[in-house]
N, CA, C and O atoms as CSV, one atom per row, in Angstrom:
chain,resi,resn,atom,element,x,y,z
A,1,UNK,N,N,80.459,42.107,138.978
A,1,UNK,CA,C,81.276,42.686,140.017
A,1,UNK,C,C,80.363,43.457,140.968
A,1,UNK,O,O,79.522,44.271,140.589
A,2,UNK,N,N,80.602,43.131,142.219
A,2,UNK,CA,C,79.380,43.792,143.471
A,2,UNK,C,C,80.273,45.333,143.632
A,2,UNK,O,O,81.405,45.606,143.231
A,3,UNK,N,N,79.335,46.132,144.333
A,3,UNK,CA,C,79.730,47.490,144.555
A,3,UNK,C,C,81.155,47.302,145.442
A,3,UNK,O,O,82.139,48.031,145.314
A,4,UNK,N,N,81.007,45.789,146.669
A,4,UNK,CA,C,82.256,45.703,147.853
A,4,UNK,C,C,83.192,45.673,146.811
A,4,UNK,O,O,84.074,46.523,146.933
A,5,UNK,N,N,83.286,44.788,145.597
A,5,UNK,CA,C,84.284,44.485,144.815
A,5,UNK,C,C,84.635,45.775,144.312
A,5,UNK,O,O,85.759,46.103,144.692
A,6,UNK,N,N,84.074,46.613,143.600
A,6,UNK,CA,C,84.178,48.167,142.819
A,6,UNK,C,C,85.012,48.669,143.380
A,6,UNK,O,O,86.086,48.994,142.874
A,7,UNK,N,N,84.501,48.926,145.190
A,7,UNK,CA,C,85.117,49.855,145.936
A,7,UNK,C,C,86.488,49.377,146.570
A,7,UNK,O,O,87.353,50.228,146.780
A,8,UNK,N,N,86.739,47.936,146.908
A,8,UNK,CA,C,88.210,47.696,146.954
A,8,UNK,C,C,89.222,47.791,145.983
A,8,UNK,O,O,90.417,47.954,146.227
A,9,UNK,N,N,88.485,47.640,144.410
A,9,UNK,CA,C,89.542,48.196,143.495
A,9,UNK,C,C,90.037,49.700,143.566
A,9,UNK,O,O,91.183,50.124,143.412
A,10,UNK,N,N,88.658,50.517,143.890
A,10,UNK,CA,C,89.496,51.698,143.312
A,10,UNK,C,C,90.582,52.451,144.977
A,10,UNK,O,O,91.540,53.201,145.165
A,11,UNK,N,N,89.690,51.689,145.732
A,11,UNK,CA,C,90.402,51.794,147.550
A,11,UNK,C,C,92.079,51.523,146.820
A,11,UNK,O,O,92.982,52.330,147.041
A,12,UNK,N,N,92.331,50.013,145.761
A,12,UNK,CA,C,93.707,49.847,145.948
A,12,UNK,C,C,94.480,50.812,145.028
A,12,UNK,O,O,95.602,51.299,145.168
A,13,UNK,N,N,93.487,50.965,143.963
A,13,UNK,CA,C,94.172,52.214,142.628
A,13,UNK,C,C,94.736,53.665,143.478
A,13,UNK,O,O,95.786,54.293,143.342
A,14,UNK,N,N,93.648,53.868,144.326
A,14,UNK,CA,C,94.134,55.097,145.383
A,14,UNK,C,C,95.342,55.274,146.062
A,14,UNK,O,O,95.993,56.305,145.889
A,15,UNK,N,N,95.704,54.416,146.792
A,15,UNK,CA,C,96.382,53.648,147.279
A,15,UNK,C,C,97.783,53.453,147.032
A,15,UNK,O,O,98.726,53.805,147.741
A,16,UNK,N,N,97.799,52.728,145.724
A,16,UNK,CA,C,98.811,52.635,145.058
A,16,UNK,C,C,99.190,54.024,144.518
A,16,UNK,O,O,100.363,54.151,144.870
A,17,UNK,N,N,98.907,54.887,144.001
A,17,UNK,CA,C,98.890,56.059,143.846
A,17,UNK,C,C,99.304,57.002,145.155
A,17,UNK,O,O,100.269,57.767,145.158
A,18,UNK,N,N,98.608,56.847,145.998
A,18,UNK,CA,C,99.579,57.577,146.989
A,18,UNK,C,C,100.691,56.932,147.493
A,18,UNK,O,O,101.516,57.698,147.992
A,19,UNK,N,N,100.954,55.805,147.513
A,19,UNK,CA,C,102.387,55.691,147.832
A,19,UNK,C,C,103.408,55.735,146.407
A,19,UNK,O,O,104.638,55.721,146.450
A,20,UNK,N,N,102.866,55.771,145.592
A,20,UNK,CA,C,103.968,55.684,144.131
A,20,UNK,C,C,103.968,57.012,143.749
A,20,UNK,O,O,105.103,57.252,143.336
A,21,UNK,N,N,103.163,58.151,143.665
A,21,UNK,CA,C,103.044,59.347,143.781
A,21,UNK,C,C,102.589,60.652,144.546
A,21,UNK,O,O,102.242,61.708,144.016
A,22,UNK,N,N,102.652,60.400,145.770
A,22,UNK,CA,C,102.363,61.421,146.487
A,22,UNK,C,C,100.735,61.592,146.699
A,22,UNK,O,O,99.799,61.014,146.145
A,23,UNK,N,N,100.760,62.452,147.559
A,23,UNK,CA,C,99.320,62.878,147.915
A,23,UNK,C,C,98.621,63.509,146.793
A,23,UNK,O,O,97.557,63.179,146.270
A,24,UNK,N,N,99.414,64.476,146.520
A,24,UNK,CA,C,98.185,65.556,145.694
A,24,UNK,C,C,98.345,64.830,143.827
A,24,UNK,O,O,97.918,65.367,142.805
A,25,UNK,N,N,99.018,63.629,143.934
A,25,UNK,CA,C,98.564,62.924,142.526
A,25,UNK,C,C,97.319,61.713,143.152
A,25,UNK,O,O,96.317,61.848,142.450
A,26,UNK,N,N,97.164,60.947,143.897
A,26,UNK,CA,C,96.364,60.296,144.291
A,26,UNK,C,C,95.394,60.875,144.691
A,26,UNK,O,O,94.512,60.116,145.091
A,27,UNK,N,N,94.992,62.844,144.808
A,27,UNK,CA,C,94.151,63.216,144.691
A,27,UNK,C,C,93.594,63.628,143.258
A,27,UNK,O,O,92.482,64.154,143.218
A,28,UNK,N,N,94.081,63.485,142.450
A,28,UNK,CA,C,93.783,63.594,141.078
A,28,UNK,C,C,93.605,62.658,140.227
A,28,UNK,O,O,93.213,62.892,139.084
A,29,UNK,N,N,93.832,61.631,140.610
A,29,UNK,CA,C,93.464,59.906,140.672
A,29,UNK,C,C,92.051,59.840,140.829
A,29,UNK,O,O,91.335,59.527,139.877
A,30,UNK,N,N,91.587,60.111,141.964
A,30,UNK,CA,C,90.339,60.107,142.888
A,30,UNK,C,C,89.540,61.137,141.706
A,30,UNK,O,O,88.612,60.668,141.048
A,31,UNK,N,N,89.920,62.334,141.542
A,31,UNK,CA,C,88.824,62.888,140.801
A,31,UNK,C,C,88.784,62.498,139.152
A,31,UNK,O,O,88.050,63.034,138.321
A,32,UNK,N,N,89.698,61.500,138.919
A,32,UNK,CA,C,89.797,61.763,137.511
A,32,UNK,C,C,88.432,60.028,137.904
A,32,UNK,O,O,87.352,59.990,137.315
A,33,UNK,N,N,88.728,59.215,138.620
A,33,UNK,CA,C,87.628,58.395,138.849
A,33,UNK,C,C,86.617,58.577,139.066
A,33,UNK,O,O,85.758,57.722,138.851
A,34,UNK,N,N,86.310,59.928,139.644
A,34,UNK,CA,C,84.724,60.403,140.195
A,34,UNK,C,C,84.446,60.847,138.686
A,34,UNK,O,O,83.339,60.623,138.197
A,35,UNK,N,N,84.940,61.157,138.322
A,35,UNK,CA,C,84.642,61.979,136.918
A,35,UNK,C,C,84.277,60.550,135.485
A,35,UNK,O,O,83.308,60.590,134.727
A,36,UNK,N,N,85.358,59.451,135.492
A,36,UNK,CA,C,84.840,58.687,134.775
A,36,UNK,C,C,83.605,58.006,134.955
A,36,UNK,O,O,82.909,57.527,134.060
A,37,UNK,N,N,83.274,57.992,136.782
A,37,UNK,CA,C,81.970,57.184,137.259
A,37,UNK,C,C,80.557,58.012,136.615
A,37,UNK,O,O,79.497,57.545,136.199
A,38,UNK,N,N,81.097,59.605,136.743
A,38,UNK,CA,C,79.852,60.157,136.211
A,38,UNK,C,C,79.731,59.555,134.734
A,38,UNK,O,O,78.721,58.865,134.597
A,39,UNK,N,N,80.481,59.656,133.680
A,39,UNK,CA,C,80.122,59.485,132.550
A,39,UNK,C,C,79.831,58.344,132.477
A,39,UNK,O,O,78.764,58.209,131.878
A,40,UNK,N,N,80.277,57.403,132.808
A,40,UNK,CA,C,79.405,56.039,132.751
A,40,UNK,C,C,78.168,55.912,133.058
A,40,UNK,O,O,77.252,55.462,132.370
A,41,UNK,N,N,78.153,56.410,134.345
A,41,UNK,CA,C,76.558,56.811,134.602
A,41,UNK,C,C,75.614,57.382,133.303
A,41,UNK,O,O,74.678,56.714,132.864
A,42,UNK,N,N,75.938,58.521,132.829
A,42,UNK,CA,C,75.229,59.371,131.921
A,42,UNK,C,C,75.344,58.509,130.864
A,42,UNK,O,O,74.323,58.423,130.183
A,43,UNK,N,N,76.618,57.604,130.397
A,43,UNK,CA,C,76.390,57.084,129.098
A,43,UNK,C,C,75.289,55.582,129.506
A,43,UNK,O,O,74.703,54.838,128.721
A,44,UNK,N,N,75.319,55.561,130.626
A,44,UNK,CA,C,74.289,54.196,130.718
A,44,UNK,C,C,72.458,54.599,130.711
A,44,UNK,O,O,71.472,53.899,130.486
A,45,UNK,N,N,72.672,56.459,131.172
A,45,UNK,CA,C,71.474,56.289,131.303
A,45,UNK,C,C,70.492,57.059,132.078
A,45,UNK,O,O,69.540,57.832,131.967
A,46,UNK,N,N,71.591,56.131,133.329
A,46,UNK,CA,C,71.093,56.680,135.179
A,46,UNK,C,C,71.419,57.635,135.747
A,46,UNK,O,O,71.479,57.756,136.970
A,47,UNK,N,N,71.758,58.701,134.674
A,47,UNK,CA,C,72.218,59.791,135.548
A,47,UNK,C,C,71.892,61.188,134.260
A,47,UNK,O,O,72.496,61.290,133.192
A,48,UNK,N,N,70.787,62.131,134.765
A,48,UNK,CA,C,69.958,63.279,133.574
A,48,UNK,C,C,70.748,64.101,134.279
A,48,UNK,O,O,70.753,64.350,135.484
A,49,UNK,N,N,71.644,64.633,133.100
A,49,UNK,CA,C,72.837,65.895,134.130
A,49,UNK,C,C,71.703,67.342,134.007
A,49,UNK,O,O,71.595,68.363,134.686
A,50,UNK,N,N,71.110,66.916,133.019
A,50,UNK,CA,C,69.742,68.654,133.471
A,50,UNK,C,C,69.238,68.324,134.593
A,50,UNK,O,O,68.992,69.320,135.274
A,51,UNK,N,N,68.907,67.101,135.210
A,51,UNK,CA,C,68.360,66.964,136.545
A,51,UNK,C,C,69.388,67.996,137.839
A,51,UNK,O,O,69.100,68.723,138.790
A,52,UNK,N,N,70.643,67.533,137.189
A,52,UNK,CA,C,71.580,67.330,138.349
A,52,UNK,C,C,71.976,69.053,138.191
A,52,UNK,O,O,72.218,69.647,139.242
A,53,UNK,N,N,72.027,69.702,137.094
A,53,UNK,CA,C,71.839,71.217,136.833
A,53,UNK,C,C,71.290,72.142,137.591
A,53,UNK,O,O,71.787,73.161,138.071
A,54,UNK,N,N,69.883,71.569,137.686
A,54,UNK,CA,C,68.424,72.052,137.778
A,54,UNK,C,C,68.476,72.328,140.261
A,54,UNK,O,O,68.205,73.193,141.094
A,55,UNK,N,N,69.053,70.770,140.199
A,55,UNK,CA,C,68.979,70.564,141.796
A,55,UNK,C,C,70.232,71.511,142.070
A,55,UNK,O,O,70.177,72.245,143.057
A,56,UNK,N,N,71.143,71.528,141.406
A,56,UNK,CA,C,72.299,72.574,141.690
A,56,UNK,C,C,72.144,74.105,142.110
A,56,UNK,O,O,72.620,74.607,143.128
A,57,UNK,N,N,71.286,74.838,141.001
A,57,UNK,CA,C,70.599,76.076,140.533
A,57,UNK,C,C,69.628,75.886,141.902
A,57,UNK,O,O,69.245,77.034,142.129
A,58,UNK,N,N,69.098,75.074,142.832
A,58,UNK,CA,C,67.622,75.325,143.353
A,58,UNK,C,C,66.839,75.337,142.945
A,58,UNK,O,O,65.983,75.660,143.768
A,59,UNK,N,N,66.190,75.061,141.442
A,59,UNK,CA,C,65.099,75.083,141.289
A,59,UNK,C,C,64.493,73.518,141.155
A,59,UNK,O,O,63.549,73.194,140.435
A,60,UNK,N,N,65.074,72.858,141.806
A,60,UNK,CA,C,64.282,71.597,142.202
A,60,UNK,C,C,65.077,70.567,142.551
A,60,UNK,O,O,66.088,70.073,142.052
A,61,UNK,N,N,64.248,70.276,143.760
A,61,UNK,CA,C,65.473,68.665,144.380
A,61,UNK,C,C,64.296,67.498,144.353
A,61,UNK,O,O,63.122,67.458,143.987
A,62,UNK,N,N,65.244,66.567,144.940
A,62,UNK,CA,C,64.352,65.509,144.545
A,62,UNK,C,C,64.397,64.692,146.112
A,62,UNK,O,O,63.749,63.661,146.289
């Protein structure tokens, strides 16, 4: 599945969500997806949350 493909699914999950539940549930849709993307990330690998800590705090970006 290409990233265009990724992003029209979750474009329609959004979507569908705001018209079947309102705005401020299709905003909780959206973060509950940003939130599963991170852990996938971290469980795959590609993503050192002490990195992402560390650039938060200022003491180092990349």
């Amino acid at each position: 599945m290409s990233a265009t493909d990724r992003g029209m699914l979750i474009g329609a999950v959004l979507a569908l969500a705001a018209v079947a539940f309102g705005f401020w549930s299709m905003v909780l849709v959206a973060l509950f997806v940003l939130v599963g993307y991170g852990v996938g990330r971290v469980l795959e690998g590609k993503l050192d949350l002490r990195s992402v800590a560390d650039a938060l705090r200022g003491r180092r970006s990349s």
